[in-house]
Backbone as a chain_set.jsonl record, in Angstrom:
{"seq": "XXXXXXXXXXXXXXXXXXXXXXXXXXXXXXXXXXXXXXXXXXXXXXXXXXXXXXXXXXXXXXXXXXXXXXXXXXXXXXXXXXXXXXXXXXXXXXXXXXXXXXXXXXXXXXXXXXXXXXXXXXXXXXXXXXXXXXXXXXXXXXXXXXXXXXXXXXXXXXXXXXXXXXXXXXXXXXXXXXXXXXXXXXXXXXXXXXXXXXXXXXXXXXXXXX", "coords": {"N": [[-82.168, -47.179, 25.298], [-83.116, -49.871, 26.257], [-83.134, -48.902, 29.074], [-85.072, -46.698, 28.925], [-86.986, -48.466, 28.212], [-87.354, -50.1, 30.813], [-88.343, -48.206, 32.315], [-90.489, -47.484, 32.075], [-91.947, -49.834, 31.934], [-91.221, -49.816, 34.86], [-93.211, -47.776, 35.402], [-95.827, -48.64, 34.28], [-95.856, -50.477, 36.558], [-96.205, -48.93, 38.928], [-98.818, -48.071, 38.432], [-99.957, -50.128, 38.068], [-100.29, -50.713, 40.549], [-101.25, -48.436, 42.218], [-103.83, -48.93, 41.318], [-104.71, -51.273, 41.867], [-104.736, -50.707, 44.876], [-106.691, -48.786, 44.71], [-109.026, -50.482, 44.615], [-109.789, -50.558, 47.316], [-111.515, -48.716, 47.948], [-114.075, -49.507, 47.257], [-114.627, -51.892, 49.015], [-116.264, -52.933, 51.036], [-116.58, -52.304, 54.582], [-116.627, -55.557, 56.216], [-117.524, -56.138, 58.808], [-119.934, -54.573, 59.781], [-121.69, -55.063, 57.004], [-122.152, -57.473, 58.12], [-123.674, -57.017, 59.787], [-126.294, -55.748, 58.966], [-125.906, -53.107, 58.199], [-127.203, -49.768, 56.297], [-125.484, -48.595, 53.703], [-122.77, -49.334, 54.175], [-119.428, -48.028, 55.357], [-116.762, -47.915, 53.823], [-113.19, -49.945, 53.605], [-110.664, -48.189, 52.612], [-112.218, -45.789, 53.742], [-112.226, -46.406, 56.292], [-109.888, -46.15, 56.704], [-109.026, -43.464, 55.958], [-109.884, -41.549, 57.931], [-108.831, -42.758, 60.163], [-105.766, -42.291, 59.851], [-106.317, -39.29, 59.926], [-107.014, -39.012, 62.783], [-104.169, -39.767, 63.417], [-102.527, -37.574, 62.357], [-103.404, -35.295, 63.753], [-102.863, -35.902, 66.289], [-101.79, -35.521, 69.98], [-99.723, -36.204, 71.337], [-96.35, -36.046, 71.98], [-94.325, -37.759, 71.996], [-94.656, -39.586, 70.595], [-93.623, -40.796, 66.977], [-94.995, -38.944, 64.538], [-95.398, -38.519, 61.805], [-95.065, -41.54, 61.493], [-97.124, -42.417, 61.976], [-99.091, -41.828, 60.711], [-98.549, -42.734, 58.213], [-98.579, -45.746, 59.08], [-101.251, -45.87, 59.602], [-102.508, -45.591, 57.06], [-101.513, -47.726, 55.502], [-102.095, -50.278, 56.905], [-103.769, -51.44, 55.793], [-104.361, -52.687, 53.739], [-103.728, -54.802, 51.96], [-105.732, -55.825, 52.146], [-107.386, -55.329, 49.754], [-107.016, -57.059, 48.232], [-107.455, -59.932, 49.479], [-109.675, -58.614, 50.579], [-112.176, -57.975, 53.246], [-111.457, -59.572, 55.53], [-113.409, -60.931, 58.126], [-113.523, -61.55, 61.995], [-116.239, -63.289, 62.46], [-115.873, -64.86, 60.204], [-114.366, -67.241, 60.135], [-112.059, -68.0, 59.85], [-108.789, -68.296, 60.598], [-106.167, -67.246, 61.947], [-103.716, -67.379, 62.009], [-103.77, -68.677, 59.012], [-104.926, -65.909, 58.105], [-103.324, -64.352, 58.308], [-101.071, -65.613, 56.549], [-102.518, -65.244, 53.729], [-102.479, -62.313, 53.356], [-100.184, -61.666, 53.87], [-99.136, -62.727, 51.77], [-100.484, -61.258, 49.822], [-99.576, -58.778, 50.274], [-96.958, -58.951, 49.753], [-97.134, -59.581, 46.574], [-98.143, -56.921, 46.185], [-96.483, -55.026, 47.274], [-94.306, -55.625, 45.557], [-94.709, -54.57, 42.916], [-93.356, -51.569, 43.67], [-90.865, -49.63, 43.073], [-87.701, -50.633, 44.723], [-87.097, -49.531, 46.903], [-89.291, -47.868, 47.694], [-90.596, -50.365, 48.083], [-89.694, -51.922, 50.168], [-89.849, -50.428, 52.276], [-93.212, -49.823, 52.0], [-93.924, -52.602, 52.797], [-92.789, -52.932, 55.247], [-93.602, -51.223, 56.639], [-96.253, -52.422, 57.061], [-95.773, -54.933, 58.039], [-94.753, -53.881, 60.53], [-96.633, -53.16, 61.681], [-98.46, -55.304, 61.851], [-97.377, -56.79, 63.233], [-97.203, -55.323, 65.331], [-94.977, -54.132, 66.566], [-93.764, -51.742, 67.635], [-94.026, -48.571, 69.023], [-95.586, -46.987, 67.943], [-97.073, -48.557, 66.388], [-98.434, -49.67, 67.606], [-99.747, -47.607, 69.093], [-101.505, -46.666, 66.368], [-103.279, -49.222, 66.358], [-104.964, -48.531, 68.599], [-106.239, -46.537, 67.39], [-107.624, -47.674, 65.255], [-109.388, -49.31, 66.452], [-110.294, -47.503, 68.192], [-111.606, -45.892, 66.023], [-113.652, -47.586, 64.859], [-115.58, -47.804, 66.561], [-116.5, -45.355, 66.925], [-117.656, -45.213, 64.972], [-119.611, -47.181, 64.523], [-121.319, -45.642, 66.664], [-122.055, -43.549, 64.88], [-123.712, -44.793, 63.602], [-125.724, -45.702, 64.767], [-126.833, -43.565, 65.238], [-127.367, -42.374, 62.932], [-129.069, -44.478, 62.079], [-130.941, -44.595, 64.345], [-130.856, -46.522, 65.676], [-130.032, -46.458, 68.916], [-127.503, -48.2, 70.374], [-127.399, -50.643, 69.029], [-125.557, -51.448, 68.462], [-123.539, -52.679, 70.137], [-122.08, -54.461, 70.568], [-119.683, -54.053, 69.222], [-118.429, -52.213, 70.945], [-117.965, -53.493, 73.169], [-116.186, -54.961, 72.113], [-114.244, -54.06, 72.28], [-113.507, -53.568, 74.866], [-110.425, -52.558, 77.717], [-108.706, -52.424, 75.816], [-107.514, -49.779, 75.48], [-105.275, -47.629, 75.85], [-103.812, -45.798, 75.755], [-103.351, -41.786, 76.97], [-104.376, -39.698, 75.213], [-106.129, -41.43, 73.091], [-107.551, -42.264, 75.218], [-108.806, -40.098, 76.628], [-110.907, -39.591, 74.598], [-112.1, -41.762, 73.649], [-113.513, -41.882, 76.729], [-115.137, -39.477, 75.812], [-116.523, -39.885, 73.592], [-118.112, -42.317, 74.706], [-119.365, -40.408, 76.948], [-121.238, -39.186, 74.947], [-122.539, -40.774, 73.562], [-124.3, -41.96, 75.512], [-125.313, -40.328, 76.411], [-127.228, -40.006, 74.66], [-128.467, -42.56, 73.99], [-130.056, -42.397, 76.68], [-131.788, -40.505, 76.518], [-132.763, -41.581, 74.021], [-134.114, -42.8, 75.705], [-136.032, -42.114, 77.365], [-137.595, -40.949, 75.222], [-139.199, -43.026, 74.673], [-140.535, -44.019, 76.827], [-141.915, -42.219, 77.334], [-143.643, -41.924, 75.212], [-144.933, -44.005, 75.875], [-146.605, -43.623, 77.913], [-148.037, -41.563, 76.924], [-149.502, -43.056, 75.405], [-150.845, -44.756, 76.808], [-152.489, -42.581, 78.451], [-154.297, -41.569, 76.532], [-155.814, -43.633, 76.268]], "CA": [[-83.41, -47.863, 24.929], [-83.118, -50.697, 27.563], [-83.35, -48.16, 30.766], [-86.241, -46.398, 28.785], [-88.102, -49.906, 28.386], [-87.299, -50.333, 32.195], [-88.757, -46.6, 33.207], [-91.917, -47.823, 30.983], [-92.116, -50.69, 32.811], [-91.712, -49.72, 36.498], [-94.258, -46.997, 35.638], [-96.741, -49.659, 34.539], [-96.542, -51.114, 37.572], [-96.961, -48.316, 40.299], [-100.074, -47.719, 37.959], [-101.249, -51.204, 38.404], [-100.603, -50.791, 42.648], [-102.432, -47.607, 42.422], [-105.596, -49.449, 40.621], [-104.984, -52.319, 43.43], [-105.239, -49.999, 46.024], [-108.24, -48.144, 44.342], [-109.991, -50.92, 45.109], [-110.475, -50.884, 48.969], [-112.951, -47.685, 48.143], [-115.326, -50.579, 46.679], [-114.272, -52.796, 49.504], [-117.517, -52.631, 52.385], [-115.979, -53.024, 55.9], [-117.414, -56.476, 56.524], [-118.474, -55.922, 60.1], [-121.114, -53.292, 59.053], [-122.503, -55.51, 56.126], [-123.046, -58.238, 58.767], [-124.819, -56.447, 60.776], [-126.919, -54.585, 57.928], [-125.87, -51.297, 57.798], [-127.506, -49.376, 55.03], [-124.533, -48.387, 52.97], [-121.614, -49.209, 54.766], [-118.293, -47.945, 55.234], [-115.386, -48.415, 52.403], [-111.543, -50.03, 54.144], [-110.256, -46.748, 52.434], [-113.071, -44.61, 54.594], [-111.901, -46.287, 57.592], [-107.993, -45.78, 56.636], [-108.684, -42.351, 55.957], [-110.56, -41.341, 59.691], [-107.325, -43.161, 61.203], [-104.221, -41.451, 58.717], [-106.677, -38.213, 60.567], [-106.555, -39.454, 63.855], [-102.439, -39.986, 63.758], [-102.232, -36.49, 62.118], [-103.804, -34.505, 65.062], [-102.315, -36.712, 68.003], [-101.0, -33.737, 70.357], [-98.175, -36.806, 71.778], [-94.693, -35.713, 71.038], [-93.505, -38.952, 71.91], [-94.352, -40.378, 69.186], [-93.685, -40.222, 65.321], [-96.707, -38.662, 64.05], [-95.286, -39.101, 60.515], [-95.104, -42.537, 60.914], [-98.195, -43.494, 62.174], [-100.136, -41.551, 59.03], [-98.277, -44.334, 57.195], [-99.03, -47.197, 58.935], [-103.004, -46.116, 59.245], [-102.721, -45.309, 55.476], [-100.617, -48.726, 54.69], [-102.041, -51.479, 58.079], [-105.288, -52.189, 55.69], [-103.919, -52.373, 52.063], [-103.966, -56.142, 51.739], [-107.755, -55.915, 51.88], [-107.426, -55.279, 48.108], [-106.572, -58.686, 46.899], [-107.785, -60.304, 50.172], [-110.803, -58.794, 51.318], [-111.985, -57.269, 54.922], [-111.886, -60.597, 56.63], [-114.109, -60.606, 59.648], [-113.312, -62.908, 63.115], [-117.31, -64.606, 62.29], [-116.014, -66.004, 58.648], [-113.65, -68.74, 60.593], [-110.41, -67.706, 59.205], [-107.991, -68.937, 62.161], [-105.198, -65.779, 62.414], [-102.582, -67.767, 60.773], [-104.372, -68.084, 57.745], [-105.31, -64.609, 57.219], [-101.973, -63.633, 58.423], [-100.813, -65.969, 55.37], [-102.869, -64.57, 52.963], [-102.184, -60.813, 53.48], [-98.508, -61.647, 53.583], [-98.843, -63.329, 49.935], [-100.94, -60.501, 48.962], [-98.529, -57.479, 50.396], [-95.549, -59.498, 48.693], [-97.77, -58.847, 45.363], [-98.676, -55.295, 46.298], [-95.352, -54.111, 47.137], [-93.429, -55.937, 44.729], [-94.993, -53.674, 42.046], [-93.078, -50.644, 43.545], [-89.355, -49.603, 43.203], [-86.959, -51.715, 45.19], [-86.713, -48.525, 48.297], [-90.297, -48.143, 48.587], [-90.954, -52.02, 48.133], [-89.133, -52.359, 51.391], [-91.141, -49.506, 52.836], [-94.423, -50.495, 52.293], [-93.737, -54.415, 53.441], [-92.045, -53.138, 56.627], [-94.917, -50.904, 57.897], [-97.347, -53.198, 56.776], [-95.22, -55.76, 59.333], [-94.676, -53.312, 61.936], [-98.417, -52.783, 62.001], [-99.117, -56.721, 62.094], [-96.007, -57.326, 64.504], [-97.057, -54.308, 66.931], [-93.307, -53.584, 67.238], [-93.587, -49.993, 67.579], [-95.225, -47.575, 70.295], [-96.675, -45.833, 67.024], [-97.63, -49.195, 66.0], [-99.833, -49.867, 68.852], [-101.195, -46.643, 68.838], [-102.447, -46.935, 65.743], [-104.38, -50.329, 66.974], [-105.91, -47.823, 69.104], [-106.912, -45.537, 66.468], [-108.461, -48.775, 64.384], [-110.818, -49.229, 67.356], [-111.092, -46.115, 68.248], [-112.553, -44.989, 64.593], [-114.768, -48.33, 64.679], [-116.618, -47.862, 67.722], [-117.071, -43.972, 66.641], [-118.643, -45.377, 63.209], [-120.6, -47.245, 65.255], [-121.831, -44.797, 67.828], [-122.896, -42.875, 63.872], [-124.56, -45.661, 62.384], [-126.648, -45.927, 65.584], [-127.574, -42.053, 65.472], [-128.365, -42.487, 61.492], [-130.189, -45.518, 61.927], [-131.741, -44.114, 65.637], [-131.433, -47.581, 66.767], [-129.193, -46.661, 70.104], [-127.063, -49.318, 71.589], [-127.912, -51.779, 68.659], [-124.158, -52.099, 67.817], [-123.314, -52.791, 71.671], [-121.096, -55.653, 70.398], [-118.6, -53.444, 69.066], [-118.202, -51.009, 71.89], [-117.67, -54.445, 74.102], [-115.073, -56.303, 71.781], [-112.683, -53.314, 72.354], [-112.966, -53.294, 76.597], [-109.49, -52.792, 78.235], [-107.694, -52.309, 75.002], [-107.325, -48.341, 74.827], [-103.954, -47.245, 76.807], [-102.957, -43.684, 75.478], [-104.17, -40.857, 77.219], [-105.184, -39.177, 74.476], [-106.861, -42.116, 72.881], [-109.017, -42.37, 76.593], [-110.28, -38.744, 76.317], [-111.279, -39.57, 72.954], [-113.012, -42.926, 74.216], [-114.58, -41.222, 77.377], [-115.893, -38.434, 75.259], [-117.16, -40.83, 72.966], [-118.995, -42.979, 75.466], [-120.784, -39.97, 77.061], [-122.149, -38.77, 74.296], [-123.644, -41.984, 73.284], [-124.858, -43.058, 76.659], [-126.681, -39.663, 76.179], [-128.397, -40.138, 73.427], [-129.246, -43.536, 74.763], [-130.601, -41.972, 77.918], [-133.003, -39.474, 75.496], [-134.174, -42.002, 73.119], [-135.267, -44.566, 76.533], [-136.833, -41.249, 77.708], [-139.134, -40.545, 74.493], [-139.928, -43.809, 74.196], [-141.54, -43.985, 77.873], [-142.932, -40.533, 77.429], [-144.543, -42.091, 74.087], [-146.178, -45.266, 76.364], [-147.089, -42.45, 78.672], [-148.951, -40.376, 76.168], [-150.491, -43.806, 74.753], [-151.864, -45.268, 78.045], [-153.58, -41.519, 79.104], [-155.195, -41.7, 75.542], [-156.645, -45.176, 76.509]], "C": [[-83.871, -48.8, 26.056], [-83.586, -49.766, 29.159], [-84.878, -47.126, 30.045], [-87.54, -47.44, 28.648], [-88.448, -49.782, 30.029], [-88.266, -49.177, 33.023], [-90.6, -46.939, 33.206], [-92.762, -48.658, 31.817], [-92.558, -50.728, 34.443], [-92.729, -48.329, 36.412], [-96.086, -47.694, 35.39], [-97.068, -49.885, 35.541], [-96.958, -50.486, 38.968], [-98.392, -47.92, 39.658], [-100.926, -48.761, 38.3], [-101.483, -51.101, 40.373], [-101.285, -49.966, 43.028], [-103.705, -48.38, 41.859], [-105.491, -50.689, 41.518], [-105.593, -51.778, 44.575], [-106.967, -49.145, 45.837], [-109.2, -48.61, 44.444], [-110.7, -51.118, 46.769], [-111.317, -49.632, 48.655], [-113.973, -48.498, 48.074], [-115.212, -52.078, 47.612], [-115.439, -52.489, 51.312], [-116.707, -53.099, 53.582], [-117.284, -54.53, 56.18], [-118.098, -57.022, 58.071], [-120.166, -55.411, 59.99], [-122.189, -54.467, 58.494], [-122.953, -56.923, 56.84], [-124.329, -57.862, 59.433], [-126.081, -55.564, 59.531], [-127.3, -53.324, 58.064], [-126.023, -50.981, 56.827], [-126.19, -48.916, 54.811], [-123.125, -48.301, 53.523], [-120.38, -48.506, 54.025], [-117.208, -48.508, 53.92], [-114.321, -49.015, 53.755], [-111.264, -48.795, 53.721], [-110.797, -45.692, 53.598], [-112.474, -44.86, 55.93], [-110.559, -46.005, 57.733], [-107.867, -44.3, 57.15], [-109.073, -41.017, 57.128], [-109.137, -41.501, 60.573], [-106.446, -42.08, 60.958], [-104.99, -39.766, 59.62], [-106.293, -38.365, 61.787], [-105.161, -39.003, 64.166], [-101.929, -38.189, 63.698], [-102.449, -35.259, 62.834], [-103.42, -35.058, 66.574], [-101.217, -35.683, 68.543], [-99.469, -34.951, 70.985], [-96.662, -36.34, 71.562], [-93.896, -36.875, 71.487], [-92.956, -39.606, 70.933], [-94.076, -40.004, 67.776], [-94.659, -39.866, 64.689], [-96.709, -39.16, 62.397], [-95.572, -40.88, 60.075], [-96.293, -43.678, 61.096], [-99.098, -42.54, 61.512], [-99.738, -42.8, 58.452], [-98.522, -45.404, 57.438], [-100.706, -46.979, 58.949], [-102.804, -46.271, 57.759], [-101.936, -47.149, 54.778], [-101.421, -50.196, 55.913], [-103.18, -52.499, 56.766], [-105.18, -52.566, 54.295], [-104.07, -53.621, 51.549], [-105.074, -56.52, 51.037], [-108.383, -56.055, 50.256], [-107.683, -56.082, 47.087], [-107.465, -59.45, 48.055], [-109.395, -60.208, 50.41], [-110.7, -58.248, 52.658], [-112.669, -58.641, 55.05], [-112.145, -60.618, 57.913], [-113.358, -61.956, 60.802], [-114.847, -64.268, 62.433], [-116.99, -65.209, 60.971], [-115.145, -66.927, 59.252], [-112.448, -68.992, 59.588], [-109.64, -67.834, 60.381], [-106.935, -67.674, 61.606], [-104.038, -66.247, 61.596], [-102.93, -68.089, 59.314], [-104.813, -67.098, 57.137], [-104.318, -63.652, 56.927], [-101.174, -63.79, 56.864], [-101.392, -65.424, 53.845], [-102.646, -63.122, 52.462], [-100.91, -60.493, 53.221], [-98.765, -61.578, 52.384], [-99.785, -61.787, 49.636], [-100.162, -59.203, 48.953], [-97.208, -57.732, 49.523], [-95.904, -58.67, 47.186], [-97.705, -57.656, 45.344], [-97.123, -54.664, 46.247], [-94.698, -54.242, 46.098], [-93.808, -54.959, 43.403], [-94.247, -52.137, 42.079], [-91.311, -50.86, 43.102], [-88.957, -49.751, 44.126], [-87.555, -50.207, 47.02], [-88.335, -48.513, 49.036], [-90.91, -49.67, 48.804], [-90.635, -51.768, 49.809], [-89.63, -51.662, 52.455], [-92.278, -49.723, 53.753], [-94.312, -51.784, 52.957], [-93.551, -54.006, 54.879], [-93.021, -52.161, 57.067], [-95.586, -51.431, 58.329], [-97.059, -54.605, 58.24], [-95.422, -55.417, 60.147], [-95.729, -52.999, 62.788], [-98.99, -54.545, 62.576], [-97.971, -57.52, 63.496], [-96.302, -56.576, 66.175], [-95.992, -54.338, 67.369], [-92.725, -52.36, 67.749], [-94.262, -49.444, 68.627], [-95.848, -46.965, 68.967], [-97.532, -47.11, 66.299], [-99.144, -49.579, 66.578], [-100.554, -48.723, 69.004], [-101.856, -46.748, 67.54], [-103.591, -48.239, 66.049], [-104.993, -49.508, 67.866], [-106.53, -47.178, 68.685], [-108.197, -46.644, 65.8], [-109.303, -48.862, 65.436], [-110.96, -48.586, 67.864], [-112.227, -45.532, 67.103], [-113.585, -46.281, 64.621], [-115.435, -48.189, 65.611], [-117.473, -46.465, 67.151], [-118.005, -44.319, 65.251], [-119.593, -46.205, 63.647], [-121.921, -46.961, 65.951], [-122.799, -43.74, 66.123], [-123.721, -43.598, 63.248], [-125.445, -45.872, 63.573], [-127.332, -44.386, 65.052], [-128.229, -42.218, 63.672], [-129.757, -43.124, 61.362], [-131.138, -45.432, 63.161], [-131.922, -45.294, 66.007], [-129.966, -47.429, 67.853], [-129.012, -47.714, 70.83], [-127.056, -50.62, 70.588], [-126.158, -52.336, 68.03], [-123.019, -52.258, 69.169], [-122.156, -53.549, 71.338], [-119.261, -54.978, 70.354], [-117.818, -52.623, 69.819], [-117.364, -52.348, 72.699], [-116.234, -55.256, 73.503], [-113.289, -55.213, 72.068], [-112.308, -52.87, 73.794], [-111.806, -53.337, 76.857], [-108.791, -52.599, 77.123], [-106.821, -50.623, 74.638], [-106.394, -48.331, 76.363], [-103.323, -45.991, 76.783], [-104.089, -43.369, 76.017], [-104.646, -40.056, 76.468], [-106.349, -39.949, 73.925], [-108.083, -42.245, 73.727], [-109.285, -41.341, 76.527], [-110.807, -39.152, 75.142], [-112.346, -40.514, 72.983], [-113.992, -42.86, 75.261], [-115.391, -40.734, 76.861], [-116.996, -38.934, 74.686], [-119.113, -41.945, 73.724], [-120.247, -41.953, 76.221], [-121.705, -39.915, 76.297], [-123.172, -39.794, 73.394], [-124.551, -42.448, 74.194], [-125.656, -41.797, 77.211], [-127.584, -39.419, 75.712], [-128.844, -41.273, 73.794], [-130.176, -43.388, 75.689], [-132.194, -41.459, 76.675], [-133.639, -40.443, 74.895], [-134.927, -43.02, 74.257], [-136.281, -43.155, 76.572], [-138.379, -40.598, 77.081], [-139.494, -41.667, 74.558], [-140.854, -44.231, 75.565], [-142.358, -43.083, 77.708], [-144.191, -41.162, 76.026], [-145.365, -42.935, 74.703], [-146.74, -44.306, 77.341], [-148.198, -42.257, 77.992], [-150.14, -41.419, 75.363], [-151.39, -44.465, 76.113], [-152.814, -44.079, 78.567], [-154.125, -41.219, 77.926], [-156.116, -42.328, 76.08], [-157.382, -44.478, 77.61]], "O": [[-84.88, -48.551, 26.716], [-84.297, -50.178, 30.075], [-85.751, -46.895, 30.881], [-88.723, -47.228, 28.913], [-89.552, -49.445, 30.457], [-88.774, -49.335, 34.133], [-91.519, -46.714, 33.993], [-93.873, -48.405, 32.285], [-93.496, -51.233, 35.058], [-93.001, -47.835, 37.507], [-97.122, -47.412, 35.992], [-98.236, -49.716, 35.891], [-97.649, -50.999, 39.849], [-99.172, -47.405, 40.46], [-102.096, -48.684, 38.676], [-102.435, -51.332, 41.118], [-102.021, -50.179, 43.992], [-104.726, -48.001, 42.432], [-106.605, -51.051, 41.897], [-106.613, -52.16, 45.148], [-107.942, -49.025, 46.579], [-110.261, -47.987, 44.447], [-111.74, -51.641, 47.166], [-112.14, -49.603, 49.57], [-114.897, -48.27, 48.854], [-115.578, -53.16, 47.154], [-115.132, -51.922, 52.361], [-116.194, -54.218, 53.569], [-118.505, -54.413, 56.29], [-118.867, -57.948, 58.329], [-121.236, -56.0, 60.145], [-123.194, -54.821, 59.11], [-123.909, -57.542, 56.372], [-125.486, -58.273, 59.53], [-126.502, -54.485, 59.949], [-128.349, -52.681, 58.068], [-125.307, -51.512, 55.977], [-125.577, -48.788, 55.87], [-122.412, -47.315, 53.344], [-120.191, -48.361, 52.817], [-117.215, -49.595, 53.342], [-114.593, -48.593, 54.879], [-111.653, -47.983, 54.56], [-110.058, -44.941, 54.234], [-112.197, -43.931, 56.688], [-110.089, -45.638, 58.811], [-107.191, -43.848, 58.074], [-108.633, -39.867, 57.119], [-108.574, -40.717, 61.338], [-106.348, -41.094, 61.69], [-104.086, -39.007, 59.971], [-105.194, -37.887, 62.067], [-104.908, -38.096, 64.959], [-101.256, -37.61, 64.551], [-101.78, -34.255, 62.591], [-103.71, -34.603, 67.68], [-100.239, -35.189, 67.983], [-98.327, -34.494, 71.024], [-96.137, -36.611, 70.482], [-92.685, -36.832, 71.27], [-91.868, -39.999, 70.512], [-94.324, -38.848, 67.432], [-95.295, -40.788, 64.179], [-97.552, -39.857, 61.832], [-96.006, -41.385, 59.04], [-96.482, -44.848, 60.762], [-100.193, -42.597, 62.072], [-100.485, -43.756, 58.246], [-98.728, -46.237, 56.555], [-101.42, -47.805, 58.381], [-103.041, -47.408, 57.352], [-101.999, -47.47, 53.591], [-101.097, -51.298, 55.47], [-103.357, -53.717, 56.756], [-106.263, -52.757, 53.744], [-104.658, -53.598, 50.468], [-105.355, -57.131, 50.006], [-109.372, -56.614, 49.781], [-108.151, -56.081, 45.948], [-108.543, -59.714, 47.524], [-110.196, -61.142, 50.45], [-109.635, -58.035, 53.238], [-113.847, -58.925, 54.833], [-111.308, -60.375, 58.783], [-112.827, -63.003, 60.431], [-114.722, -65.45, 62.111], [-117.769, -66.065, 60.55], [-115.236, -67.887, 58.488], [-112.113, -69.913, 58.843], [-110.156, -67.234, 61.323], [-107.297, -67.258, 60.506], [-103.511, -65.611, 60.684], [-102.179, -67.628, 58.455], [-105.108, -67.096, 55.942], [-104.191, -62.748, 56.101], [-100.776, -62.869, 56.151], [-100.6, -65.239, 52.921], [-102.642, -62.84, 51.264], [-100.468, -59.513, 52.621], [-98.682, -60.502, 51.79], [-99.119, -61.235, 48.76], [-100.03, -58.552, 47.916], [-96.605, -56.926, 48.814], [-95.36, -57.667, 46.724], [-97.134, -57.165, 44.37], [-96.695, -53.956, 45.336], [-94.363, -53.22, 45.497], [-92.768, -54.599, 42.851], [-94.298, -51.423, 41.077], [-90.713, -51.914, 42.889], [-89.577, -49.113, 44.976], [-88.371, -50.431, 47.914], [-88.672, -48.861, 50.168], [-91.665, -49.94, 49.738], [-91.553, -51.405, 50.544], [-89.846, -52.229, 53.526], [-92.506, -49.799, 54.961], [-94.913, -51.74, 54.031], [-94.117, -54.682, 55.738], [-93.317, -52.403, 58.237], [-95.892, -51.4, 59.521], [-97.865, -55.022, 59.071], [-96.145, -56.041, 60.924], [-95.825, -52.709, 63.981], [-99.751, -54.793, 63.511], [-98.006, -58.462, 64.288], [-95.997, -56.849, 67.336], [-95.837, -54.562, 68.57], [-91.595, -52.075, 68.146], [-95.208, -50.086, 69.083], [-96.869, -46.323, 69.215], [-98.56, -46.825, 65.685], [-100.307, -49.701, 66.193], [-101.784, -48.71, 69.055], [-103.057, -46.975, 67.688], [-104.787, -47.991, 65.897], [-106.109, -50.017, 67.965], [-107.573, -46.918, 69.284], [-109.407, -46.428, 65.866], [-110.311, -48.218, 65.145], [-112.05, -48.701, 68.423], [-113.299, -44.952, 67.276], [-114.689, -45.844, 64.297], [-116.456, -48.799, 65.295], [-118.69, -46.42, 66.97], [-118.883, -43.625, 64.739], [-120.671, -45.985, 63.095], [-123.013, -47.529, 65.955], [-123.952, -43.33, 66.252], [-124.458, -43.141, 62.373], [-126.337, -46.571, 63.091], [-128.412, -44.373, 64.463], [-129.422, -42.16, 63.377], [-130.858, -42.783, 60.929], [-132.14, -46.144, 63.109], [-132.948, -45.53, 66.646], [-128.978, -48.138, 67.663], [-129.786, -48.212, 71.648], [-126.749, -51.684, 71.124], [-125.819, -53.325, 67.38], [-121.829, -51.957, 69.08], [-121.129, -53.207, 71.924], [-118.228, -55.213, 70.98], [-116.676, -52.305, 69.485], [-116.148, -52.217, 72.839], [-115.449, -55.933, 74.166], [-112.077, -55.429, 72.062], [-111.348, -52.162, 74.099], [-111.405, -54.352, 76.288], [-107.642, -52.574, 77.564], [-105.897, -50.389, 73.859], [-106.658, -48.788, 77.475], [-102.573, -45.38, 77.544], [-105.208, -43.879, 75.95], [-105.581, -39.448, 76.989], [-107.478, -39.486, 74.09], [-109.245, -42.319, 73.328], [-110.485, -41.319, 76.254], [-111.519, -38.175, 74.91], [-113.424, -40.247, 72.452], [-115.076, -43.433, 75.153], [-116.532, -41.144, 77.074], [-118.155, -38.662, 74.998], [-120.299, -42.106, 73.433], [-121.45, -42.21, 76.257], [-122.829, -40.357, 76.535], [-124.215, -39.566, 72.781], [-125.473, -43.204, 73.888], [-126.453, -41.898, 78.144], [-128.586, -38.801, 76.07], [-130.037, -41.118, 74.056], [-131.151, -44.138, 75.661], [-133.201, -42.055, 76.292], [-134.865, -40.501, 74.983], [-135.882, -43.764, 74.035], [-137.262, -43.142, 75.828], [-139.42, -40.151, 77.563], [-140.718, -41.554, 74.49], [-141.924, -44.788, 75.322], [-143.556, -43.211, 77.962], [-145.373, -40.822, 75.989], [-146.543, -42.892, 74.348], [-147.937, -44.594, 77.359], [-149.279, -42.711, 78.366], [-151.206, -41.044, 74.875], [-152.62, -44.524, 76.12], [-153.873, -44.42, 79.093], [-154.755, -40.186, 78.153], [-157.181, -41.8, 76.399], [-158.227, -45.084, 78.269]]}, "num_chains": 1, "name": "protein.A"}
């Protein structure tokens, strides 16, 4: 009776960590919604771009397995927390503090093996102790610049999210990651080129009206 209470119990509660986690779908990356992007991004949407990312990385260095888990586990906090931006004036040790207390919560809901799991990616991700750790920090601004570079082409204002391209200079170090970041950059800084191009060709076509 007692170990069927208990079963009852710890199934409760990976139900409540799944309906924790279910909330970063309803969780707007708060970069985006500064800037007013029509319908921003979910934390989940950007997890689940990364957890892709890790899963196609041709490296054999690294653990590919284990950097699905930390994209899929770095952002999980966000839940109870929030996507706290640098402009809300949260100093690093306070958000650090917060995320802790909220992963404590989060994990503590699982059974004891994955408790220890989840907590210790979730670290290894905030510690950068790992070569798979740090690549994933390359993936996280890798996939934000690229959501970027789409919310310009949606919204056809090229270049208007310049900020973001700039806050991640000098940080990309894998060679795969830099084809990925080259590639990236042409093809924005061609579509940039095109839209200066109509928009002269349009003062063109309005001054030989006149």
């Amino acid at each position: 009776m007692a170990a069927s209470m208990e079963k009852t119990a710890g199934t409760g509660n990976v139900l409540q960590f799944m309906k924790l986690i279910g909330q970063l779908k309803r969780v707007p990356r708060t970069g985006w919604v500064y800037r007013n992007v029509k319908q921003p991004e979910s934390v989940s949407d950007h997890m689940y771009r990364m957890a892709m990312m890790a899963l196609i990385i041709t490296d054999p260095t690294v653990d590919k397995d284990r950097c699905i888990k930390l994209a899929l586990v770095h952002d999980i906090a966000e839940c109870i927390v929030g996507d706290i931006a640098p402009s809300d004036n949260v100093s690093k040790a306070e958000k650090h503090r917060r995320e802790e207390e909220a992963m404590t919560r989060l994990s503590g809901l699982l059974p004891q093996g994955l408790k220890q799991e989840i907590y210790g990616l979730w670290e290894e991700y905030e510690n950068q102790s790992s070569p798979e750790a740090r690549l994933v920090k390359e993936f996280d601004r890798l996939e934000m610049i690229l959501q970027a570079h789409e919310y310009e082409q949606l919204e056809g204002t090229p270049g208007r999210l310049q900020e973001f391209f700039d806050s991640t200079s000098g940080h990309f170090h894998h060679p795969d990651v830099l084809q990925l970041v080259s590639s990236l950059n042409e093809e924005r800084e061609h579509h940039m080129s095109n839209a200066d191009g109509t928009k002269h060709s349009g003062k063109s076509q309005t001054t030989n009206a006149d």
